[in-house]
Phi, psi and omega in degrees: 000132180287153170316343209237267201308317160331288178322275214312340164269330173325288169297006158305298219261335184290318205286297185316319166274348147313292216298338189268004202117351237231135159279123180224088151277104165279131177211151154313110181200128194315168144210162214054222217238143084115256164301353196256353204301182177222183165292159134171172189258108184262138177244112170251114170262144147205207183169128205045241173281347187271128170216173215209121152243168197230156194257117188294118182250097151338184126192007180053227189292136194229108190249200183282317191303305180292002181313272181327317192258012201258296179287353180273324211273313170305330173294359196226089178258195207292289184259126154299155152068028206257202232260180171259177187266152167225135148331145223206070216205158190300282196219144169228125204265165191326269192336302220279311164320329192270309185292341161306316187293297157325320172288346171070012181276116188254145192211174168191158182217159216282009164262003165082051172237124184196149185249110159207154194188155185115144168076042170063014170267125190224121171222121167234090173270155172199163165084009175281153189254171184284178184251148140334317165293336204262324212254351176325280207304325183299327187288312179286001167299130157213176180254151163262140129332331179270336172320290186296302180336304179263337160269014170297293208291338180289322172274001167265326185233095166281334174289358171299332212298338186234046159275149187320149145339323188299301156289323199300305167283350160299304201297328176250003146086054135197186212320137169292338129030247165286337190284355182277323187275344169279346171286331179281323168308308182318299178293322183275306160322326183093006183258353146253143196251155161244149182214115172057058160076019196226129177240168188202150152313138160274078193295041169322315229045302178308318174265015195251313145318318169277343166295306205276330145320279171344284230275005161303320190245359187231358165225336197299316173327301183302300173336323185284117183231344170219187191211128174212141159278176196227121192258348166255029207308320186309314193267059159237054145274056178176010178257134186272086184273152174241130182256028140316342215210282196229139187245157191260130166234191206002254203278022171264333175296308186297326131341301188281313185309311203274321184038246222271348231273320167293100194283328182285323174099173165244020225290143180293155167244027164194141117338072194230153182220128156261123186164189225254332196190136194267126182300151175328290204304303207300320199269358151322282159321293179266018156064057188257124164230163192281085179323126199280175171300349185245009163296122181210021166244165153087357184272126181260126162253184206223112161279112171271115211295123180263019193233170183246162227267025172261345181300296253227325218300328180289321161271001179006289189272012143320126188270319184249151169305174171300150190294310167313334182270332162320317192262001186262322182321275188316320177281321180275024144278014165084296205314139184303299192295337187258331178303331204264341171304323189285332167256342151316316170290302197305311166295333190286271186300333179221004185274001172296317204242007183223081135258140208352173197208000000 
């Protein structure tokens, strides 16, 4: 969301929450540390005696899919012990409400739907509807697709960040082109920094979480290109990949990554492989047929891989996609049990090279 759309749902949701009765202060105020601090908004609600503050987290649109990567990002807020953050969102429709609510996540959104409690304050709304215009404006949000494309290569590879335009588009498999205006986005966003003409990532948790939030809702959907049951679903640790060709993602990767470390285990409730296409012998071998639309056991999807093949070139011999897309993986099912994988990964495999923020 640009900085412009931000204010404008802030002031959505303050107005929505006037609307129950609530007291709403607000002010501006940086956080965190020395070189690190940021903007940010702080919200005092209350009502009669309780009132309660909070660190205002924007977050625009909120579907199942981005759910997982909404709550990984909230759960780490800027300053321990600082105000908690509450969720910000266009619209949260009943379930998503509810899994918030379960989650102990508290939020509200510009249709005057909200989860809050503490310091003797308590609101629970749900099931209000968007205004028509409010749902225009919602239809018309998109993502670029070429965007989420290079900082995927960028958070896989971060010295690309200050390698030629050429590579850089080799590397996220698009147009040489599009990179001066997605590197200008990029920079305005803040996930890239330039410093004496040297540009570099901004190697975060915060964007690594705003990535895997994108690309939940503005790439994965495409990705997905076929579905099949598995009549050996079980055995598939004993299934023979080439990973030139096709690689394990989410929660059979988040399995092989994570290993003895998932004390519960993980057995998957889904398959997914990434790759252009499933070899003869496998889907042979492992009784792989083409799933029908009500089909919901057993099952394997087939990802079609969006990155270029330089991308990948450093890992050859890898069984799994890279661990961040693992981890965008793990979140955008929504599921409690993958959600809690995605950060059990995230602490093992990536808080070295993404850390908190």
């Amino acid at each position: 969301m640009s900085e412009q759309e931000q204010i404008t749902l802030l002031e959505r949701v303050v107005q929505a929450l006037q609307g129950h009765g609530l007291t709403v202060r607000m002010r501006n105020e940086a956080s965190g540390r020395g070189a690190e601090k940021r903007p940010g908004t702080w919200l005092g609600l209350g009502k009669d005696s309780a009132a309660v503050d909070y660190a205002a987290q924007v977050k625009g649109r909120l579907t199942p899919g981005t759910l997982g990567a909404v709550v990984a990002q909230l759960r780490h807020p800027v300053d321990a012990g600082g105000p908690v953050p509450l969720l910000l969102a266009d619209y949260v429709s009943p379930p998503l409400a509810s899994q918030l609510r379960e989650y102990g996540q508290q939020f509200a959104d510009s249709a005057g739907n909200a989860y809050l409690e503490g310091r003797g304050l308590f609101v629970f709304v749900s099931g209000r509807k968007l205004h028509p215009k409010q749902r225009e404006l919602r239809a018309s949000t998109s993502f670029s697709t070429t965007r989420l494309k290079v900082l995927f290569a960028l958070i896989c590879d971060p010295e690309l960040a200050g390698a030629p335009y050429r590579k850089i588009a080799a590397a996220a498999d698009v147009a040489l082109g599009a990179m001066p205006a997605v590197v200008a986005d990029l920079r305005q966003h803040g996930s890239l920094i330039v410093t004496d003409k040297q540009r570099c990532l901004d190697a975060s948790k915060r964007v690594l979480d705003e990535w895997a939030q994108a690309y939940a809702l503005g790439l994965r959907g495409k990705t997905l290109s076929e579905r099949y049951r598995a009549e050996h679903f079980d055995s598939w640790r004993d299934w023979q990949l080439n990973p030139a060709h096709t690689r394990w993602g989410g929660e059979a990767a988040a399995n092989l990554l994570l290993g003895g470390l998932l004390l519960n285990g993980l057995a998957p409730s889904v398959l997914t492989l990434y790759g252009d296409k499933l070899p003869a012998r496998l889907t042979e071998k492992q009784g792989l047929e083409v799933a029908s639309p009500a089909a919901y056991e057993h099952l394997v999807e087939l990802r079609k891989p969006f990155w270029g093949p330089s991308l990948m070139a450093a890992a050859e011999e890898s069984a799994t996609v890279p661990a961040e897309l693992v981890y965008a993986d793990l979140l955008a099912t929504g599921n409690a049990r993958c959600i809690e994988a995605a950060e059990l990964l995230y602490r093992s495999r990536l808080i070295d090279r993404f850390p908190p923020y």
